[in-house]
Each structure stands twice: as structure tokens, then as C-alpha cells.
C-alpha positions in Angstrom: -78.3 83.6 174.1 -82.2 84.7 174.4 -82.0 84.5 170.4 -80.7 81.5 170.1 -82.8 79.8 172.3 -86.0 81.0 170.6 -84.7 80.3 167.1 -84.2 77.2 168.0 -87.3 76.4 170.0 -90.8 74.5 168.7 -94.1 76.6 168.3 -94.7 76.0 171.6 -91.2 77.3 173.4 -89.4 74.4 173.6 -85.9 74.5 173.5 -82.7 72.5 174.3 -80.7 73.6 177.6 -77.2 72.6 176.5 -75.7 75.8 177.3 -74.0 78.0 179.6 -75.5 77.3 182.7 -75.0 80.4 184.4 -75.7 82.2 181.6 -79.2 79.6 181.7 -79.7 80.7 185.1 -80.0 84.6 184.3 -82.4 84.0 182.0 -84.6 82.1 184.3 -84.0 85.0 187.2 -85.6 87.0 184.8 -88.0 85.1 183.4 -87.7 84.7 180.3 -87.2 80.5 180.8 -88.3 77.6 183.0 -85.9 76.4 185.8 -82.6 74.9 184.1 -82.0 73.0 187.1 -84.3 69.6 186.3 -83.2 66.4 184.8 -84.9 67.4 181.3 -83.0 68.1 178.5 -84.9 71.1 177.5 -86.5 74.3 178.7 -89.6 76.1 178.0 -89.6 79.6 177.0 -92.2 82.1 178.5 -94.1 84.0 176.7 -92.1 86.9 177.1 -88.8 85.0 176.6 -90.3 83.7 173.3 -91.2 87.1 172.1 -88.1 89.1 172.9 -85.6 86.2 171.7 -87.7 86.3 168.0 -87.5 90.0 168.2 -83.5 90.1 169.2 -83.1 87.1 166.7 -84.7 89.0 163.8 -82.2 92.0 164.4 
């Protein structure tokens, strides 16, 4: 999901939140994105999330 996200995502880690939401939560436990739970439409990736999605993504 971490890949997905950060292929999808602008230069600056912005990324739509349409998915699992549990699965959305886990991610932001550890970190790697903003709290799902707002009434945007997107989420922002960290840093961290951002690098280690492009990295799983370029597997």
C-alpha cells in the first residue's frame, strides 16, 4: 500500500486517501503518513513514507 501511495503522490507527498482505512491507519501509527482521519481527501507522506514507498515501488 506504502508503494502505491508514493507512486501516486505529487513532488511534495501528496496523495489520495481512498483506501483501506485500517490499513491507512497502520501507516500513520508508523509514520510514514499524516492522520487519515480529517475531512480532506488526501494525505501527506513523510519524508520517510515518501522514501521507503519509491524504494518498495521501484522493486
Amino acid at each position: 500500500m506504502l508503494a502505491l501511495l508514493a507512486a501516486y503522490s505529487g513532488d511534495n507527498g501528496n496523495t489520495w486517501k481512498g483506501f483501506d482505512f485500517e490499513i491507512m491507519s497502520r501507516l500513520h501509527e508508523h509514520g510514514f503518513i499524516s492522520d487519515p482521519m480529517n475531512r480532506n481527501k488526501s494525505v501527506w507522506l513523510t519524508d520517510e513514507g515518501l522514501e521507503r514507498g519509491r524504494q518498495i515501488a521501484e522493486r
